[in-house]
ZAMARGU-4260 file (C-alpha; in steps of 0.2 Angstrom, whole numbers, plus 5000, padded with zeros to 4 digits):
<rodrens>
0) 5257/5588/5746 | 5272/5592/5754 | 5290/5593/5745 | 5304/5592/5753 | 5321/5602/5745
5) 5338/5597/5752 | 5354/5594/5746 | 5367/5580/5753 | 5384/5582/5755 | 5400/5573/5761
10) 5399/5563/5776 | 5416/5570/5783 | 5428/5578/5771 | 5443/5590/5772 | 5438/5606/5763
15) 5427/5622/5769 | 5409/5624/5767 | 5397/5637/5766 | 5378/5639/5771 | 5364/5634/5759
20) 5347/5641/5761 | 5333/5634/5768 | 5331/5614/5767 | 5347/5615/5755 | 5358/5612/5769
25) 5377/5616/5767 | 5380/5608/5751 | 5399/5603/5748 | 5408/5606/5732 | 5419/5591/5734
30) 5426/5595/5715 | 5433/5612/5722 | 5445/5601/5733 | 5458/5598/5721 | 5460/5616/5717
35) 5455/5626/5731 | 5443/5627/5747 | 5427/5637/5750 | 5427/5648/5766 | 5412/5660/5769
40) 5407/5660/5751 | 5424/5667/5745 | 5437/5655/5735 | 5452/5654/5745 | 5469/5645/5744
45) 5473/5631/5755 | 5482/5635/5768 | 5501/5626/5772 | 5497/5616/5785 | 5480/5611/5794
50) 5474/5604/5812 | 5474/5585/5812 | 5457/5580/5820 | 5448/5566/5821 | 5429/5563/5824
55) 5429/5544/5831 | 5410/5543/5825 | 5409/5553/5808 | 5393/5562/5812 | 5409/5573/5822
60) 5421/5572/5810 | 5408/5581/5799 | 5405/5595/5812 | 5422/5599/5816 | 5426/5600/5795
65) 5412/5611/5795 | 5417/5624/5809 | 5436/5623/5804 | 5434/5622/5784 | 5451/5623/5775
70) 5462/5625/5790 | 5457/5604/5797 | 5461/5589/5791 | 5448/5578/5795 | 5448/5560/5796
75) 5432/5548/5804 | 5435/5532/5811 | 5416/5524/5813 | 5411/5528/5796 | 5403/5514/5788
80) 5382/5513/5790 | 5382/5495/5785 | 5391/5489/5801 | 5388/5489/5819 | 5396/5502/5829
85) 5394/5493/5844 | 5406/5481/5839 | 5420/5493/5832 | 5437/5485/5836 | 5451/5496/5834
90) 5466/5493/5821 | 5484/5498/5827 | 5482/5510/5813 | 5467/5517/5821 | 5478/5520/5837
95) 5490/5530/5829 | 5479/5539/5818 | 5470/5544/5835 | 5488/5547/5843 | 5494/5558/5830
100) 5477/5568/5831 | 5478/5588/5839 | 5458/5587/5843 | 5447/5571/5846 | 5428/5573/5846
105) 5423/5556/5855 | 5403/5553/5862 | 5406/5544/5877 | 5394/5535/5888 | 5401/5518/5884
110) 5399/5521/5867 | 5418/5521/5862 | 5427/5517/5877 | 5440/5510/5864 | 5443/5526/5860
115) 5444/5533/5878 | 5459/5519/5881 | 5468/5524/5866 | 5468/5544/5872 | 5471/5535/5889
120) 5487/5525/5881 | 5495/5543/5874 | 5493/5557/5882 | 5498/5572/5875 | 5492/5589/5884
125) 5493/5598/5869 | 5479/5587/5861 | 5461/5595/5862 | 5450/5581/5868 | 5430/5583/5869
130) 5419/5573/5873 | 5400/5574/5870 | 5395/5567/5887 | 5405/5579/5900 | 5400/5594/5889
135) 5382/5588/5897 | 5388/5582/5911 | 5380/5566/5906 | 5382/5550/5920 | 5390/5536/5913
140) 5373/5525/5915 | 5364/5537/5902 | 5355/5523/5894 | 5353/5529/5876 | 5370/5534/5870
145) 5365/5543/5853 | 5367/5560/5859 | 5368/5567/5840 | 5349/5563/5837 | 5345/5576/5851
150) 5342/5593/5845 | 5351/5600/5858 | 5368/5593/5856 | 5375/5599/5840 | 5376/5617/5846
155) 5386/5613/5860 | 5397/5601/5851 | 5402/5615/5837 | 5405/5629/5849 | 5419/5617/5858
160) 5426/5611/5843 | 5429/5631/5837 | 5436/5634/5856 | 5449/5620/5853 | 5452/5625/5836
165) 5453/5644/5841 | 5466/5637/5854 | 5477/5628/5843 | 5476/5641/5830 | 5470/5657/5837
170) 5476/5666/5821 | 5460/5661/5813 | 5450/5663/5828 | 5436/5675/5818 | 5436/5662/5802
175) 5429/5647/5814 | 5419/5661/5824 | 5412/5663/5805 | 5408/5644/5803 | 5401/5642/5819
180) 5388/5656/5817 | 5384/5647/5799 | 5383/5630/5806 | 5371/5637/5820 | 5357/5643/5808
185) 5359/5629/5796 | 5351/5619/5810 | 5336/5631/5810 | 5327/5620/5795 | 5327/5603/5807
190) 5321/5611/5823 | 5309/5619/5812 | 5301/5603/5803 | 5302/5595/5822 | 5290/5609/5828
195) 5280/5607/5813 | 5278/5588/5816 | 5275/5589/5834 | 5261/5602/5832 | 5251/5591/5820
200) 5257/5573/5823 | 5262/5575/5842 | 5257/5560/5850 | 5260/5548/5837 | 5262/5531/5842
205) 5280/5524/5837 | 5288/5507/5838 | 5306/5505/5836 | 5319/5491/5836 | 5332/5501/5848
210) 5331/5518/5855 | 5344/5524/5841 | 5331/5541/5836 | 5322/5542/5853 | 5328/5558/5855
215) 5323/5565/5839 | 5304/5553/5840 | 5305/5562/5858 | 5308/5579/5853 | 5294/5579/5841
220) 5281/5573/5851 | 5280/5554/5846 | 5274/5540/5858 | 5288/5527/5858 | 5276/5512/5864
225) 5291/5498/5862 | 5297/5492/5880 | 5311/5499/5885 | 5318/5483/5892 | 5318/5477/5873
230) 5325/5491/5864 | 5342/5490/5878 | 5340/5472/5874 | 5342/5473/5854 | 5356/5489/5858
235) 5366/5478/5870 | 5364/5460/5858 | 5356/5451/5875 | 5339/5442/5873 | 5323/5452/5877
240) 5310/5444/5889 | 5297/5434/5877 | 5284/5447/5887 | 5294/5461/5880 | 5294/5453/5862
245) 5275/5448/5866 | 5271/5466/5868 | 5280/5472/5852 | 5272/5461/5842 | 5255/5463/5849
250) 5259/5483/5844 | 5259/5477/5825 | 5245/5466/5826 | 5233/5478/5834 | 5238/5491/5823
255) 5242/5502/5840 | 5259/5510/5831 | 5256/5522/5815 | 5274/5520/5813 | 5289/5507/5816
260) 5306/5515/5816 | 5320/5500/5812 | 5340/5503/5815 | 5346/5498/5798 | 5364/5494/5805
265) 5360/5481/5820 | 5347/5465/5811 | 5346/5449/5817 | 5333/5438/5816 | 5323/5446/5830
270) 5322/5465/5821 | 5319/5453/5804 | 5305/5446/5812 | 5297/5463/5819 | 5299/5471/5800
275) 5291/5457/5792 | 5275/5458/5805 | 5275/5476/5803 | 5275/5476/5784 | 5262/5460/5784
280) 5252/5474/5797 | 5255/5488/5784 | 5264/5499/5796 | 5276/5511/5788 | 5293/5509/5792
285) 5306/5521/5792 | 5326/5517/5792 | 5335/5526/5807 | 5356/5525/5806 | 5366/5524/5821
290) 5380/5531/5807 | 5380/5544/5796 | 5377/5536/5778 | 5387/5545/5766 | 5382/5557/5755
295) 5374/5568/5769 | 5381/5581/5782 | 5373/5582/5798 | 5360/5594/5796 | 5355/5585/5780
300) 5354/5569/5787 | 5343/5572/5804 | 5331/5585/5792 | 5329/5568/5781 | 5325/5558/5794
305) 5311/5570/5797 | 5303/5569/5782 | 5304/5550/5782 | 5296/5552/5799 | 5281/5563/5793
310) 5281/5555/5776 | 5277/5538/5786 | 5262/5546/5795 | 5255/5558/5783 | 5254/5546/5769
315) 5258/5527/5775 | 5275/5528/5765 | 5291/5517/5769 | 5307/5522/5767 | 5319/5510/5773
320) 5338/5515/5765 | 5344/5532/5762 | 5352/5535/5747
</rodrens>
């Protein structure tokens, strides 16, 4: 029987962190806040002033206080896993917060072109703005917009955010070199239970509400069987062709899906419907989060939803809510 040892920490935060080993992945001492900051396993103290950044979706806002530790101040402005992003409206509050920011990690491709106007509305060329779709050189019709479930993207996205923070504070260039090399070999665990799943579960046919983890179901080898047509439906709130929801049910009541992966943040009565006939089919369903919940860091959330993944198929086990 497989166990699975990790250990969450804070969804964004404003203090260093340090590596953990193995599946413990880069646990935060949040009571060392108050009096001090961790950087590269030595207690140090906090330094005068800091960068103000900002991660518009946290999942960025956690990155970016990984790489820069004690020397950012990190806020995130999509931060709440019980809402849906895709109808995030910004407050005057947000604007300024945004405005007042000296780096901005944003994911592009339409997913918060609110954000875009905002940066549009006050530019500053001292502000480090980085946006997860040109550092692909993604078109603006990519159709699944949750870069951060792909394996490849957080790599990328951490050695921009040390660039720009080298930039604005080239002082401590060697420090976020430091956390960046950290940061890269704490991924090692996830890419490592991907492999594992795809070598023994490749194949395995998925359904899924919306294509929130299709780069992650993708990279380890899963079948995603669930029209596309239906998933942009559900992700964009328009109404799927009753062929398309034919077919999804049909997946559920031939038992032709070992697995139904369901985005926790955007139900209606359509997605309730397809978890009830799923459960009443004895699928195991696994919860996918569009937003970080809280509690985890990056790497401890996407190696989770791993384990839920194989969990589901290697014992028939639902897990629905992180925790």
């Amino acid at each position: 029987m497989l166990r699975f040892d990790y250990k969450k920490s804070s969804a964004f935060f404003t203090a260093g962190c340090r590596s953990c080993s193995h599946f413990s992945v880069l646990r935060v001492a949040m009571r060392m806040v108050a009096a001090g900051c961790v950087g590269l396993g030595m207690a140090q103290a906090a330094p005068a002033t800091t960068i103000r950044a900002v991660g518009v979706e946290n999942v960025y806002a956690n990155v970016i206080g990984q790489i820069g530790g004690k020397y950012v101040t990190v806020s995130a402005i999509e931060s709440n896993p019980n809402t849906d992003p895709h109808s995030f409206e910004a407050s005057p509050a947000v604007a300024r917060e945004i405005a007042a920011a000296q780096i901005v990690v944003r994911n592009g491709v339409g997913y918060d072109s609110w954000a875009k106007k905002i940066l549009a509305a006050d530019p500053n060329p001292q502000r480090k703005v980085i946006v997860v779709q040109d550092l692909f050189h993604l078109p603006q019709r990519t159709q699944n917009p949750h870069l951060w479930y792909k394996p490849e993207t957080m790599p990328v996205v951490a050695q921009a955010v040390a660039q720009g923070l080298t930039a604005l504070d080239p002082v401590h260039a060697a420090y976020f070199a430091a956390h960046l090399r950290q940061f890269d070999a704490s991924l090692k665990p996830w890419y490592q239970a991907i492999a594992r799943f795809r070598a023994q579960f490749g194949g395995t046919p998925v359904a899924v509400t919306e294509p929130v983890a299709d780069y992650m179901l993708q990279a380890a080898g899963c079948d995603i069987k669930t029209p596309w047509n239906l998933q942009a439906a559900i992700m964009n709130g328009t109404d799927p062709s009753p062929q398309d929801v034919s077919t999804q049910n049909n997946l559920f009541k031939r038992h032709q899906v070992k697995v139904f992966v369901y985005n926790q943040q955007v139900t209606n009565s359509l997605t309730s419907a397809f978890l009830s006939n799923a459960r009443a089919a004895k699928i195991p369903v696994v919860g996918a989060y569009e937003t970080m919940p809280m509690g985890y860091s990056y790497q401890s959330w996407m190696l989770t939803e791993v384990h839920m993944l194989r969990n589901a198929v290697e014992r028939g086990t639902s897990t629905t809510v992180l925790k």
